[in-house]
MARDRENNU-376654 format. One record per residue (C-alpha): x, y, z; residue in three letters. Coordinates in steps of 0.2 Angstrom, whole numbers, padded with zeros to 4 digits, always signed. Layout:
// residues N
XYZala ...
This chain:
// residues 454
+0091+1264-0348unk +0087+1275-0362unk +0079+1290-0362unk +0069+1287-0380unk +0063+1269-0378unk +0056+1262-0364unk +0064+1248-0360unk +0053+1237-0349unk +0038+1241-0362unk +0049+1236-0376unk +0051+1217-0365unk +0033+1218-0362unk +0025+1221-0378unk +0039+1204-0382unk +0032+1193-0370unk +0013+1199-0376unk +0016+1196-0393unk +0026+1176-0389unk +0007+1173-0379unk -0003+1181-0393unk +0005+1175-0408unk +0016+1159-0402unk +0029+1166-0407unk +0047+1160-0400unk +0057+1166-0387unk +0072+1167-0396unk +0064+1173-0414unk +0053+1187-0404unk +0067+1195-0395unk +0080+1194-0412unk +0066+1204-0423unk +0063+1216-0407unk +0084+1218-0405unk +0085+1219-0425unk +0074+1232-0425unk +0080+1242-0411unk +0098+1241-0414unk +0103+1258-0410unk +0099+1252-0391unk +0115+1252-0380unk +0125+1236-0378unk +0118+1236-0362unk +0099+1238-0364unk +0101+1227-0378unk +0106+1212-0363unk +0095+1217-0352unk +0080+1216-0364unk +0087+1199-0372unk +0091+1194-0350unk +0071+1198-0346unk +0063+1191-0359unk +0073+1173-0360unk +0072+1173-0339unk +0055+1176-0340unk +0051+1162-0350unk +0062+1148-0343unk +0059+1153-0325unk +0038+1155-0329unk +0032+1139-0321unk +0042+1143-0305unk +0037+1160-0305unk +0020+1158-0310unk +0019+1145-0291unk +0027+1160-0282unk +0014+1174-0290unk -0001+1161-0286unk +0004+1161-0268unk +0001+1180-0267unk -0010+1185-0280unk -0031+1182-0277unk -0030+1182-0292unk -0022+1166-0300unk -0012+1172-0314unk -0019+1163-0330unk -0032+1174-0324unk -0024+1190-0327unk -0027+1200-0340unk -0012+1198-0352unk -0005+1215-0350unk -0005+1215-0331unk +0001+1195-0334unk +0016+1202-0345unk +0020+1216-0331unk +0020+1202-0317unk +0029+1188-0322unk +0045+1201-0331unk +0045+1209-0313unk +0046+1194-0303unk +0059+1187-0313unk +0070+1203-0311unk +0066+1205-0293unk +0071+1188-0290unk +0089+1186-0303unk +0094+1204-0308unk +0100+1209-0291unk +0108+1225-0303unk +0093+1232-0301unk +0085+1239-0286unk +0068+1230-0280unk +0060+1246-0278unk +0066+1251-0295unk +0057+1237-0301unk +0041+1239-0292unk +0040+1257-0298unk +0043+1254-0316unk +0028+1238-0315unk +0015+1250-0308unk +0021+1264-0321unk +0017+1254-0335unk +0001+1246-0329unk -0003+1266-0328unk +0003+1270-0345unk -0006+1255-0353unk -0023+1261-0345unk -0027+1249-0331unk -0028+1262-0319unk -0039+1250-0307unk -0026+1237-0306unk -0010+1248-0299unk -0014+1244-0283unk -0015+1224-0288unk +0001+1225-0297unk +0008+1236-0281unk +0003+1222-0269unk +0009+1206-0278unk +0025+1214-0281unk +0028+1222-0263unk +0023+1205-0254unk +0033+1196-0264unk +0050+1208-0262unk +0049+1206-0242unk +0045+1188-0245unk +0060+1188-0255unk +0072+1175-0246unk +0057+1164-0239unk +0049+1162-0255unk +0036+1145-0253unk +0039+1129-0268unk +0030+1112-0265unk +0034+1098-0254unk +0047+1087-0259unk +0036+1070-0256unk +0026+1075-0271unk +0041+1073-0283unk +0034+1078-0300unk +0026+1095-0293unk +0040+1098-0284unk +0054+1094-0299unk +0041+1103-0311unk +0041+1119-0301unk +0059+1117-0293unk +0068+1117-0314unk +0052+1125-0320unk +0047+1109-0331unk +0030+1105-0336unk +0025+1090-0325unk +0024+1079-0342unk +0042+1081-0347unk +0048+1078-0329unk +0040+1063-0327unk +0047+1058-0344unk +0064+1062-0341unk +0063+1052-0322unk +0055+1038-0331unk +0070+1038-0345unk +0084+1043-0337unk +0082+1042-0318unk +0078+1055-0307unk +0098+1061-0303unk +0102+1064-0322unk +0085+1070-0325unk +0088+1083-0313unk +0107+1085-0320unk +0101+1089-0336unk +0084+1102-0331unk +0098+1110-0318unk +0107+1113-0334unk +0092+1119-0343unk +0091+1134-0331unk +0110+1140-0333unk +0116+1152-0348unk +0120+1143-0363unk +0138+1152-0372unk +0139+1156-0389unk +0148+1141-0398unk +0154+1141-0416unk +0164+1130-0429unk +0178+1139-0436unk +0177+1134-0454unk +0194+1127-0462unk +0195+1123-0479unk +0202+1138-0484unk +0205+1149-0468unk +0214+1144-0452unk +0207+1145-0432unk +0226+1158-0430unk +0217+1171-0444unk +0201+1169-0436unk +0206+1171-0419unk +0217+1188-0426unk +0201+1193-0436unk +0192+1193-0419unk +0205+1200-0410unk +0204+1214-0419unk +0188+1221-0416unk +0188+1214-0397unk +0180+1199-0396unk +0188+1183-0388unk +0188+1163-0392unk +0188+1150-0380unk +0191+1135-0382unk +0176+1123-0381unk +0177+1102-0380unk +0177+1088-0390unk +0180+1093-0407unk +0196+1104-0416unk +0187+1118-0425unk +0173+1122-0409unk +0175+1136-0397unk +0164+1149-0388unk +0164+1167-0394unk +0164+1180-0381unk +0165+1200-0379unk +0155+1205-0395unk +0142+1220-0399unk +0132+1207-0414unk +0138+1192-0424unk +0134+1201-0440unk +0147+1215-0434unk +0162+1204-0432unk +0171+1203-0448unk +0173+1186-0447unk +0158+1183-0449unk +0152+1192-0466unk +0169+1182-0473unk +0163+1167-0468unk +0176+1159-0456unk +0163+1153-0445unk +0146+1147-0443unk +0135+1148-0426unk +0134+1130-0420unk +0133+1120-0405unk +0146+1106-0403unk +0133+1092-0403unk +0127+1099-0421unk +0142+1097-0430unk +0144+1080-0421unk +0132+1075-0437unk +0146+1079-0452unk +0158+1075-0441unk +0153+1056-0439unk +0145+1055-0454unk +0165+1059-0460unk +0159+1064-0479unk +0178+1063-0490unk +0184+1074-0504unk +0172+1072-0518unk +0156+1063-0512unk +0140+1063-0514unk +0129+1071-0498unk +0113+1073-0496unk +0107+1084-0482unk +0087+1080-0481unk +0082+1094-0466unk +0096+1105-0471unk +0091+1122-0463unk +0101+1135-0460unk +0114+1123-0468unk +0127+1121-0452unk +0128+1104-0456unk +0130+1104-0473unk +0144+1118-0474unk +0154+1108-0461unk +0152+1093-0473unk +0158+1104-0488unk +0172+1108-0475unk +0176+1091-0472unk +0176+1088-0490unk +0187+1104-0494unk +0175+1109-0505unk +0174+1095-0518unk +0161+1084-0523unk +0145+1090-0519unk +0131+1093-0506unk +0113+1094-0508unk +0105+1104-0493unk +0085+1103-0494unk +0072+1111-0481unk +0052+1111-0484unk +0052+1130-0487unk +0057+1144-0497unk +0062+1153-0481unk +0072+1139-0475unk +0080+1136-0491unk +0083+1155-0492unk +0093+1155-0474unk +0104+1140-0482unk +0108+1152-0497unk +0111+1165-0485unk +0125+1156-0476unk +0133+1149-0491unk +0136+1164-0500unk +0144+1170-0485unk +0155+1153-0482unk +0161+1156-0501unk +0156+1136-0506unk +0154+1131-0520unk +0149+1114-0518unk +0134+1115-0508unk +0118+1113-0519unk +0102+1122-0509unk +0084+1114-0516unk +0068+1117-0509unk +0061+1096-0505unk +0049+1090-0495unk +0059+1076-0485unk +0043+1066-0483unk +0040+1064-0503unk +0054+1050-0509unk +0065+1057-0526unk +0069+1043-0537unk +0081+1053-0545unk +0093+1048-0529unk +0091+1030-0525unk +0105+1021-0523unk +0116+1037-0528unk +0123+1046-0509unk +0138+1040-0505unk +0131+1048-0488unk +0114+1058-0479unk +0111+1068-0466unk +0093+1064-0459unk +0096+1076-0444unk +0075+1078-0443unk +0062+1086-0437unk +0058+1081-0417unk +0053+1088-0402unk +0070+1099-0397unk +0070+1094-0378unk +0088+1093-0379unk +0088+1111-0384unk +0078+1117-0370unk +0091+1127-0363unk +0092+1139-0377unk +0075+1138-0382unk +0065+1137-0365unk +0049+1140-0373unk +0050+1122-0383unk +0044+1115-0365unk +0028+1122-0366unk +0020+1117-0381unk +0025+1098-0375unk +0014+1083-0376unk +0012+1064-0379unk +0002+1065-0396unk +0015+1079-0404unk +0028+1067-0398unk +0018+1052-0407unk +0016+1064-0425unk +0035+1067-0426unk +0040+1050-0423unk +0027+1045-0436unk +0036+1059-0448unk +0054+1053-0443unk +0052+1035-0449unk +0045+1041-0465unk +0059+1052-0469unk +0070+1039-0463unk +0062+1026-0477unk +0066+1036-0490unk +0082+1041-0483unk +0086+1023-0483unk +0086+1020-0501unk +0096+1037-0507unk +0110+1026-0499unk +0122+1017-0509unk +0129+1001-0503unk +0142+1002-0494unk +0137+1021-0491unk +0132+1029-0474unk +0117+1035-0466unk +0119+1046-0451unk +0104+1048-0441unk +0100+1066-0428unk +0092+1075-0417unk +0091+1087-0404unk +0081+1080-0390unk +0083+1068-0375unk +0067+1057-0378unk +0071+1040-0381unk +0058+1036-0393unk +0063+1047-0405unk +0081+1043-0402unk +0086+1025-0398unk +0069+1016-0401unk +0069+1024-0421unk +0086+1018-0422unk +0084+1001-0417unk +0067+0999-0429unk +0078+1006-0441unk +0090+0991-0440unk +0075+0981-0441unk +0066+0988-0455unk +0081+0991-0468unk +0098+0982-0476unk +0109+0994-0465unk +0122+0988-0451unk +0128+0999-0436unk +0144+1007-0438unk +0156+1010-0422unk +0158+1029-0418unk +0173+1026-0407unk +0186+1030-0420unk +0179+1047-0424unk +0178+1051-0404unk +0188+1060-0390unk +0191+1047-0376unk +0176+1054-0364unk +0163+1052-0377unk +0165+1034-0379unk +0155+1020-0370unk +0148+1003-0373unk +0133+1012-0384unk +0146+1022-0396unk +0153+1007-0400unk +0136+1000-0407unk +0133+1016-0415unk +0126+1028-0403unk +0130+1045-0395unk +0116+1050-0382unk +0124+1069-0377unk +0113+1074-0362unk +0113+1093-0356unk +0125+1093-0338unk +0131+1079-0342unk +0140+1081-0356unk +0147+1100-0361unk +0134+1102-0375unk +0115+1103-0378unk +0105+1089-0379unk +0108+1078-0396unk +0106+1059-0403unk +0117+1052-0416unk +0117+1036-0426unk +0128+1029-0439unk +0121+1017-0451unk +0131+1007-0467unk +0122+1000-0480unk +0125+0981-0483unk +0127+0974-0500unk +0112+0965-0495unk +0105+0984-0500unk +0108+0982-0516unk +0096+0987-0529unk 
């Protein structure tokens, strides 16, 4: 590690700032890393390695602490809270780094941040828990949901709603899948550049593609310093995405010259892959809530060099008269609870609950009202998001099919063999971490009826 920044302070003061300020995991470690990036590639992954592990491992290593702490941990003060969990977490998965190493450097730092009295504690917890190492006590399998919940480290609320949904095999399947490391994926844009000159673009400054499923333009990106180095990047032949993402412009299959509107457009993947499905003609309005948001969208397509992608600032929630009847096709990819994204965004699990669950659906039918008249007839609505949890998924589907002139249009056509089932054919695309080589996302494709018409 370097000489001039500590470091395991530097993970420290992030995971004290995620439990002061909410902030998450993946935002507070990118500001940390973009403000430190002078660190070594190295330190860099072993900041970025703590801080996510800390978080998705916490319920698991928060039993294991309890176990030998007399003091239970929620108890802790935050600092010496901080200093636990990050050195459990390295103890038990960074076997790079020596136990004593690690024991050391947790009692160093509960000396530099004052808490002179609690060395010993810190000592203790952490020394019990190294000889313990391979004998390391979980609950007893007959009590499923605190054994699941401590086993995958999942709040006991989502696993009984995943058993419940899904079964208790693919609900494991899919938290099993949570806890393994999620590669970088991206869509090679190619309306007017080619995967061969972004593959010798890569190439060049070392960094490799691989090929990922499903779809021609995804692959994974490997061996790179930061995305913002590669040269590829600043030119805009690719956008960060995960393959179930641009399943939405891909089913949604927007042609040459139409009309898209993108109602929850931030940071505008899915619209630029529409404007690249469309070879940049016709036009695509991308809209988020925010200023911010709408700036991210702006961002990435100055960089992609469209033309045709419009960003507006709209609250999706407020119907805009000015385009009933007018989209030859919308994205309502919405706002929802991100279970399916877990696994990149571990901290999503622990703001969970039944009545946050109940807002968004509330919010997702809304939007999907308005959304429902921007539709010409005989145009297409394509419905998304990234979670797992039926309500929000299949059941707002079928009360859409209820509530609205629309018919359900067969996905089949636009889908590899392996992704096509009895539900794809009525319309449906469940993709479920583990299962399928992608995060967690729902898809639903809608056409209007003449019935629709104004």
């Amino acid at each position: 590690m370097t000489d001039t920044i500590n470091t395991r302070e530097l993970i420290m003061n992030i995971l004290l700032e995620m439990d002061r300020e909410k902030t998450p995991c993946h935002l507070a470690v990118r500001d940390a890393l973009d403000k430190y990036q002078f660190l070594p590639r190295q330190d860099r992954a072993f900041i970025k390695r703590v801080c996510e592990g800390t978080v998705e491992y916490g319920i698991q290593n928060d039993y294991i602490i309890n176990q030998y702490s007399k003091i239970k941990i929620n108890k802790c003060k935050p600092v010496i809270r901080a200093i636990l969990r990050m050195s459990v977490y390295q103890i038990r998965f960074l076997d790079a780094v020596p136990d004593s190493a690690v024991v050391n450097e947790a009692v160093k730092l509960a000396e530099k941040k004052h808490f002179y009295n609690l060395k010993g504690f810190v000592n203790g917890v952490l020394r019990t828990i190294v000889r313990e190492k391979d004998h390391l006590p979980i609950p007893k399998e007959n009590n499923t949901t605190q054994y699941l919940s401590v086993k995958y480290s999942m709040p006991e609320f989502l696993v009984e709603e995943f058993v419940s949904q899904y079964g208790k095999e693919t609900a494991e399947t899919m938290m099993a899948d949570f806890l393994k490391e999620k590669q970088v994926t991206i869509r090679i844009n190619r309306w007017n550049n080619t995967i061969e000159e972004t593959k010798k673009s890569l190439e060049s400054q070392g960094a490799e593609l691989e090929k990922a499923p499903y779809l021609g333009e995804a692959f994974y990106l490997k061996n790179f310093e930061t995305i913002a180095s590669l040269n590829a990047f600043q030119e805009g032949r690719f956008q960060i995405q995960d393959v179930s993402s641009m399943m939405a412009a891909h089913l949604a299959d927007p042609k040459p010259g139409d009309q898209v509107l993108d109602l929850c457009a931030a940071p505008g993947g899915k619209s630029l892959h529409a404007a690249d499905k469309m070879r940049n003609q016709g036009c695509v309005e991308a809209r988020d809530l925010t200023e911010y948001k709408v700036d991210l969208i702006r961002e990435n397509v100055q960089r992609a060099g469209v033309s045709c992608v419009v960003p507006k600032v709209k609250d999706a929630e407020q119907l805009d008269a000015e385009w009933i009847g007018k989209a030859d096709v919308v994205i309502a990819d919405l706002p929802c609870t991100g279970y399916g994204v877990i696994g990149r965004k571990p901290d999503i699990k622990y703001y969970a609950s039944k009545e946050k669950e109940e807002e968004l659906v509330r919010i997702q039918r809304a939007i999907l009202a308005n959304a429902a008249s921007y539709v010409k007839p005989g145009g297409t609505l394509l419905y998304s998001t990234c979670t797992v949890n039926r309500k929000e998924n299949s059941e707002n589907a079928a009360w859409f099919l209820e509530q609205f002139p629309f018919e359900a249009v067969s996905l089949d056509e636009l889908l590899p063999d392996e992704l096509k089932s009895g539900e794809t054919a009525k319309g449906q695309l469940q993709l479920i971490p583990g299962v399928h080589k992608t995060d967690g996302f729902f898809l639903a494709k809608f056409r209007k009826t003449e019935e629709g018409r104004a």
